[in-house]
C-alpha positions as CSV (number, residue, x, y, z in Angstrom):
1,X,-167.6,-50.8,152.5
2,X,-169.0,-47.9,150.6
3,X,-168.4,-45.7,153.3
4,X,-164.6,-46.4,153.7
5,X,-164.8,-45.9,149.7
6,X,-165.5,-42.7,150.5
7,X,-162.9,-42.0,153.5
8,X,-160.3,-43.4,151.3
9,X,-160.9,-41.3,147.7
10,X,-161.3,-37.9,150.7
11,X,-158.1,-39.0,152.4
12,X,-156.1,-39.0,148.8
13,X,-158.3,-35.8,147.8
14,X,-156.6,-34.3,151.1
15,X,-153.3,-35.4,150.5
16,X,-152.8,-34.4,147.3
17,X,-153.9,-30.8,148.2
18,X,-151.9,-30.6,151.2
19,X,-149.1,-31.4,148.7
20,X,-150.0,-28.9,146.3
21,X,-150.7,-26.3,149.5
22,X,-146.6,-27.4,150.3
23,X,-145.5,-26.9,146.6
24,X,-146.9,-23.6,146.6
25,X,-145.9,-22.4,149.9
26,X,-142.8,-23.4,148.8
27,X,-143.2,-21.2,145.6
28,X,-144.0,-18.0,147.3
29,X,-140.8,-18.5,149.6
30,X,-138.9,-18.6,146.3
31,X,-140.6,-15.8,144.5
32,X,-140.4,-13.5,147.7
33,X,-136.8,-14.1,147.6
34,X,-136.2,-13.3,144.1
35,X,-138.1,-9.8,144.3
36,X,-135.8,-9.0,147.2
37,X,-133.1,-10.2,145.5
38,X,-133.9,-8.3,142.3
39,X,-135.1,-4.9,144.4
40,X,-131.5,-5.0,146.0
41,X,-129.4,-5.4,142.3
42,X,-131.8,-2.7,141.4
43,X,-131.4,-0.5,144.3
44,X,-127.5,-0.7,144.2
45,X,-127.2,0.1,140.6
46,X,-129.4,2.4,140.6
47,X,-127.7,4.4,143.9
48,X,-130.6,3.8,145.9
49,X,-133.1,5.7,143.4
50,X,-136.0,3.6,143.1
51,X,-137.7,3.4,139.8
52,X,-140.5,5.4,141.5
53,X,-137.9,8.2,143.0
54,X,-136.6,8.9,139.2
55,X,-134.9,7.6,136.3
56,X,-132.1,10.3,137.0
57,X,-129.1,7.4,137.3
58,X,-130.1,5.6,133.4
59,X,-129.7,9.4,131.7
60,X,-126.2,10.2,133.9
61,X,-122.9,8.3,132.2
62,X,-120.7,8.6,135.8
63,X,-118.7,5.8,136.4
64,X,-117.3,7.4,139.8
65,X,-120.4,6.4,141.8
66,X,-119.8,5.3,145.4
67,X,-121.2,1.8,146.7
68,X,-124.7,2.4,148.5
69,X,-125.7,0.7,151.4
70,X,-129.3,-0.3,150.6
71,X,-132.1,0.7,153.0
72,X,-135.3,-1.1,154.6
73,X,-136.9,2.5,153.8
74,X,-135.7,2.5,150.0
75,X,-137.7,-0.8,149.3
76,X,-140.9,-0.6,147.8
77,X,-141.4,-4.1,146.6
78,X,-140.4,-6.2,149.3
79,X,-141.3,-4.5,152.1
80,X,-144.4,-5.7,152.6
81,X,-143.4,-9.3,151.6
82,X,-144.4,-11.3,155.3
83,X,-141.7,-14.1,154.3
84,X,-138.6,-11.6,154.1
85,X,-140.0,-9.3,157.4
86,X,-140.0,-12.2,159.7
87,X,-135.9,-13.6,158.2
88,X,-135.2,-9.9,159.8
89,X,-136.1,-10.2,162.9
């Protein structure tokens, strides 16, 4: 009886973290998405300058610019992000 004590608190133990594991796999999908999401309103605004490139586009007051087509290569955030690679392909 003791034994199966034991299965039974391990079996919950398990199930709650695989629930947690779930919840925060589920997290990560989210947050990847937003950086993405946020790097591509950024990017556009911003011409395609990133924020590493220069701060050129806050000190310039034209309101003729032309829509840019963001680029893979112009990402430096969410490049690397595994989550928004493999929705690429």
């Amino acid at each position: 009886m003791v034994k199966n004590q034991g299965k039974d608190e391990t079996k919950l133990l398990l199930d709650k973290l695989l629930l947690k594991r779930k919840d925060i796999k589920e997290e990560l999908k989210r947050i990847e998405k937003d950086v993405f999401r946020y790097e591509t309103i950024s990017l556009d605004v911003s011409q395609g300058s990133s924020v590493m490139k220069s701060l050129e586009f806050y000190s310039s007051n034209k309101s003729d610019k032309k829509k840019y087509l963001v680029k893979d290569s112009d990402r430096i955030f969410s490049k690397d992000l595994p989550q928004i690679n493999d929705r690429k392909k």
